[in-house]
Residue, then its C-alpha position, 0 to 999 in steps of 0.5 A: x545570474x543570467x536565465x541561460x546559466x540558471x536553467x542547466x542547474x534548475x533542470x538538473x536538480x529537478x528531482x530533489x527540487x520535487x523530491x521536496x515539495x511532495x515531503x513538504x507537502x506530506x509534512x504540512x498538509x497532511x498529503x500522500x506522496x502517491x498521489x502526489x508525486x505521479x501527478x508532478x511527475x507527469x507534468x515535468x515529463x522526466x525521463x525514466x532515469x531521472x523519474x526513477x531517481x526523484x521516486x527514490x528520493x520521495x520514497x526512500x526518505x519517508x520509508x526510514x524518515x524515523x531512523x533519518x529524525x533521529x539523525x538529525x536530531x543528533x547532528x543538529x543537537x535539537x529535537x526534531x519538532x523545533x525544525x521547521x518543515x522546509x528545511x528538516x524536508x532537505x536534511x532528510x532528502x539529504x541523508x537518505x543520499x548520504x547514507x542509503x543511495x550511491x550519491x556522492x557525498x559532494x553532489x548530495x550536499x551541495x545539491x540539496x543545499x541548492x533546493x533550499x536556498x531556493x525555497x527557503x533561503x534564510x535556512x540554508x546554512x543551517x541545512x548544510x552545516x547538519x548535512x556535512x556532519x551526517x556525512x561525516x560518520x558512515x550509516x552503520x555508525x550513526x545506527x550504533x549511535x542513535x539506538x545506543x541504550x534503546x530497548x530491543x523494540x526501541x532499536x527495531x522501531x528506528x532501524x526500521x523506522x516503524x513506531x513501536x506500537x507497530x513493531x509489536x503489533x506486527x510481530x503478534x500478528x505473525x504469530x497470530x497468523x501462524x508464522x514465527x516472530x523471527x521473521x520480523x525483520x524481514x517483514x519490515x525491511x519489506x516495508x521499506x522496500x520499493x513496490x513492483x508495479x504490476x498490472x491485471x489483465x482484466x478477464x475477457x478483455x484482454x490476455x496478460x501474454x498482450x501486456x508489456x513485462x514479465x507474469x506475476x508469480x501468483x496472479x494468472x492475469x498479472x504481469x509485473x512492468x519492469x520498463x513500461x510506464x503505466x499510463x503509457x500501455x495501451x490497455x491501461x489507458x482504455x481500460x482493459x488493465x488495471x494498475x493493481x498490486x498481486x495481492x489485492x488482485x487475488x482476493x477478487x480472484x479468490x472470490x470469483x473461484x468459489x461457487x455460488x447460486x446464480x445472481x448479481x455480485x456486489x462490492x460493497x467498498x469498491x473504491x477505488x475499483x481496482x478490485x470491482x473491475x476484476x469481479x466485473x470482468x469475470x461476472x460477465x464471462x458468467x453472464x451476471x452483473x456487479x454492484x459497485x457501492x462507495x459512500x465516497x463520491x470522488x470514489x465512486x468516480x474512481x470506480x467507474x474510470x476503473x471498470x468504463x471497459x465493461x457494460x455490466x457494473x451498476x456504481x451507487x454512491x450508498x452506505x454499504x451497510x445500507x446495501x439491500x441484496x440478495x447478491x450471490x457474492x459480496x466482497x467487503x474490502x473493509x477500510x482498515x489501517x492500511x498496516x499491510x501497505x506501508x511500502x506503497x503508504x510509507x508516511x501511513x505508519x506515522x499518522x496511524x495511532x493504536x487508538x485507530x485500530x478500536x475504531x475502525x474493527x467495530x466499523x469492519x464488524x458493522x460492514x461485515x454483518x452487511x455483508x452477510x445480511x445482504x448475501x443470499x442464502x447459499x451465497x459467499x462473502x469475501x472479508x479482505x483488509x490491506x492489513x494483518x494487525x490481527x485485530x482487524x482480521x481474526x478477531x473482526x471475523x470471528x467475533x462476527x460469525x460466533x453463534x452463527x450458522x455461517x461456514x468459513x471456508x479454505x480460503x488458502x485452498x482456493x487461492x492455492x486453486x487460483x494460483x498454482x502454488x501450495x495452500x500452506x503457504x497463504x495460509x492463517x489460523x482456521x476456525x471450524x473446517x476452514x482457514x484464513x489467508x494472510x499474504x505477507x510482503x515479505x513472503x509474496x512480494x504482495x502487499x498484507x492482504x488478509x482474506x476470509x471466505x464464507x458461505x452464508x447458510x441456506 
């Protein structure tokens, strides 16, 4: 075929063909599609609508990739594990058009078939020939089919396409937090919906009522783009605003609000930064500098490109259980399963075992302990996870600060001072005087930000 005639079609199936690589890519490399398809998006300099469609693509097929296998598995009358990766990539590219976009059935089919023939030639009809039977019965149906005989969390688990161990483990940690197990599913059709894209002003450096887009509804400098492209706004780009979900914006808020003893703040897991240039930015309204500890280089990295508009942050690429203080705040912002961000991570739930969570509560514990071994007397911790598995919550906390002297605060009452809003709605169980935070996806619209304040004893 001559190039003149070839190039209309590559371009217009420029999405899927994207679309197809970042899920290869996470299927076979172990790859995260946020940090891959901006990047291929930006070399290709799509227009919106064309890059709105590919994200949608990306994302909708790994946020229900579960429900999608067991499709497949039925339409190609085989186990998913013995399809190859390139083509089980287009049949899943192909069955979210099929069955959740508004994609015409003609298009979906014979424009997925055309990324395959590309890539991989030899699979192509295979690929077609499972596509046409996915279209053949409509998404309600192939739900009734492939959950027939499956147990309530089974049905739940491939609805939702979140692994059964999650199913459970999110539904205790609503109780555990206070909330009813009836709101389940609305958690996990929050998972599996599209994120916002919010913005924080950072404090000093610029008002949010600059920024493009509409005010958060709980963040004071947060602004949620509806058109702008990120790396497009002016104060993106020179550092004075930060890309940053609500959620993670409100902890670092939450712990600049609480009163503490003159001196340094720390971050003591500050990578990527997102978090250490909002507590930067209003320790130097108070006149005091920050901390920014990662045992990461490539992290540290990210920290000083986050905070390069403010000349009070000292990065250290350190342990932070090494971390020597006295500092008058300390954020902990502990590496956890990521359970609370699966809307952002869609491919996390599928990599995370229930082993995982053992492991990385005994590294919270060891990271809280430092936390409050390198506070200063008087001084006040903030605990944070991007997760609600109470596990990784609750029971680190708690189980850390039995026997001592450290008072647990009312975080729910602070964020409820930072945001405006009513304190019962952010808030966990209590231990003592005081509460946790839980925010939900489901409630907030934020990712599962779970945070607890403490006060360490004079």
């Amino acid at each position: 075929m001559p190039t003149d005639q070839r190039q209309p079609r590559q371009a217009k199936n420029l999405p899927r063909r994207i679309a197809w690589e970042v899920l290869v890519d996470v299927e076979t490399k172990d790859s995260y599609a946020n940090l891959l398809l901006p990047a291929k998006l930006a070399r290709t300099h799509m227009e919106a609508q064309d890059a709105a469609f590919t994200t949608e693509l990306t994302y909708g097929a790994l946020r229900q990739q579960e429900f999608y296998d067991a499709i497949i598995a039925t339409a190609a009358n085989r186990p998913i594990d013995t399809i190859d990766p390139e083509p089980l990539a287009g049949m899943r590219l192909g069955a979210h058009q099929l069955l959740s976009m508004r994609v015409p059935d003609h298009a979906a089919l014979s424009e997925t078939v055309a990324v395959i023939k590309s890539y991989a030639p030899k699979t192509a009809g295979f690929v077609n020939a499972v596509l046409r039977r996915i279209s053949e019965i409509d998404r309600a149906e192939w739900l009734r089919r492939v959950t027939a005989g499956a147990t309530a969390v089974g049905e739940q688990a491939i609805e939702y396409s979140h692994p059964e161990w999650i199913v459970r483990a999110m539904t205790q940690a609503l109780k555990g937090h206070g909330r009813q197990a009836s709101e389940l599913q609305a958690l996990l059709e929050a998972d599996n919906a599209a994120a916002k894209v919010s913005v924080s002003a950072l404090p000093g450096l610029i008002d949010r009522g600059e920024l493009p887009g509409q005010p958060t509804e709980f963040s004071p400098i947060g602004v949620t783009l509806e058109t702008a492209v990120p790396k497009n706004v002016d104060a993106v780009a020179t550092g004075r605003a930060r890309v940053q979900d609500e959620g993670s914006a409100l902890v670092a808020l939450a712990l600049a609000q609480v009163a503490a003893p003159a001196g340094t703040w720390a971050d003591l897991c500050a990578g990527p930064g997102g978090k250490a240039a909002v507590l930067a930015a209003i320790a130097k309204q108070e006149g005091t500098t920050l901390d920014a500890f990662d045992s990461s280089e490539h992290r540290v990295e990210l920290v000083r490109s986050s905070t390069q508009a403010l000349d009070n942050v000292t990065t250290r690429i350190q342990d932070a259980r090494d971390a020597a203080g006295p500092y008058a705040k300390v954020l902990v912002d502990v590496p956890c399963s990521g359970l609370g961000a699966l809307r952002r991570r869609p491919e996390a739930r599928y990599r995370r075992r229930p082993e995982d969570i053992n492991a990385l509560a005994g590294l919270q514990r060891e990271l809280l302990r430092a936390a409050l071994e390198a506070c200063a007397p008087g001084g006040v911790v903030a605990y944070s996870t991007c997760s609600p598995h109470y596990a990784e919550t609750v029971l680190v906390v708690d189980d850390v600060l039995r026997g001592t002297d450290v008072e647990i605060l009312d975080a729910p009452s602070v964020l409820a001072e930072v945001t405006g809003s009513d304190a019962e709605g952010f808030a966990s169980v209590g231990r003592g005087e005081g509460r946790y935070a839980q925010l939900w996806p489901h409630v907030h619209g934020t990712d599962g930000m779970f945070v607890a304040l403490m006060r360490k004893a004079n």
